[in-house]
N, C-alpha and C positions, 0 to 999 in steps of 0.2 A: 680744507687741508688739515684742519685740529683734527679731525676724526681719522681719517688715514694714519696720521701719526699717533693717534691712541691704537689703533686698531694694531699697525706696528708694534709697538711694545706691548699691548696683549700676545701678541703672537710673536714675539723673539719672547716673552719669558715663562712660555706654556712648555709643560713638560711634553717631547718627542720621543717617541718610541720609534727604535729602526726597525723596520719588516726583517724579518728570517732570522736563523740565528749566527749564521758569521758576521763576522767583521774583519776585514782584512785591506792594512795599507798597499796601495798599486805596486807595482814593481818601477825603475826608475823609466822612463818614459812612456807612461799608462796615468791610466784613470780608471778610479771604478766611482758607481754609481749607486747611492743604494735613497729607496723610499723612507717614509717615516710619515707618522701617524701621531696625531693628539689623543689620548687617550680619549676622548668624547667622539671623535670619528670626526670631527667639524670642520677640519682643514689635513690636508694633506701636502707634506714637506717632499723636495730632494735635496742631497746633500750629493755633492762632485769631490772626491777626492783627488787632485790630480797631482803627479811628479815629472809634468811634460817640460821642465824649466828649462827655456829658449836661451834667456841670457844668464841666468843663475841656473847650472846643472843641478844644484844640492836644494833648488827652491820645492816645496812641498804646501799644497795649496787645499783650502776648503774652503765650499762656496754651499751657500743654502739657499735653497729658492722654497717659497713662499707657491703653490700653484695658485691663488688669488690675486697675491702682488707682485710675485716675481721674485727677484733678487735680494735678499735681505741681508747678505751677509758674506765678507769675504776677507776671508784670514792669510796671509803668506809668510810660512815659515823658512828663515834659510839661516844660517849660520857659520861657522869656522870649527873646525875640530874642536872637542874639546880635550886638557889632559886628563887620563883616566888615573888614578893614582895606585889603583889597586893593580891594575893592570904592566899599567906604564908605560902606555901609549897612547898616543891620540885616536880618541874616538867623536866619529860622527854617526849622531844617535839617530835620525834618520835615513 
């Protein structure tokens, strides 16, 4: 199990390069997909952007897989307006 979990933090703190040159957040009930690359070529990452939120509509989600181990990683961002001051209104920045 030690070496899995070394092997883990070797590869969650190895620099990822994403394939292509966009990058663009989904639209709100979408997902996009995009590859990514270790610079050595050694492993090969996805990351899921998804804004498909069932019970939080404003949730905004990214999840990274490992194609060796799988699932490494999964962040869920949601929140409440915030006041903009320049503005002077509430904004929601996703």
């Amino acid at each position: 199990m030690e070496n899995r979990e070394l092997y883990f933090e070797d590869l969650f703190n190895i620099l990822k390069n994403i394939m292509g040159t966009e990058f663009n957040l989904p639209t709100f009930g979408s997902a996009t997909r995009y590859k990514m690359i270790a610079p050595d070529n050694q492993e090969n990452f996805e990351m899921i952007i998804n804004r498909k939120g069932h019970i939080r509509k404003d949730n905004l989600t990214y999840i990274m897989f490992s194609k060796k181990i799988g699932q490494m990683i999964r962040l869920d961002v949601s929140g409440s307006a915030h006041f903009d001051a320049i503005e002077g209104t509430n904004t929601t920045y996703f």
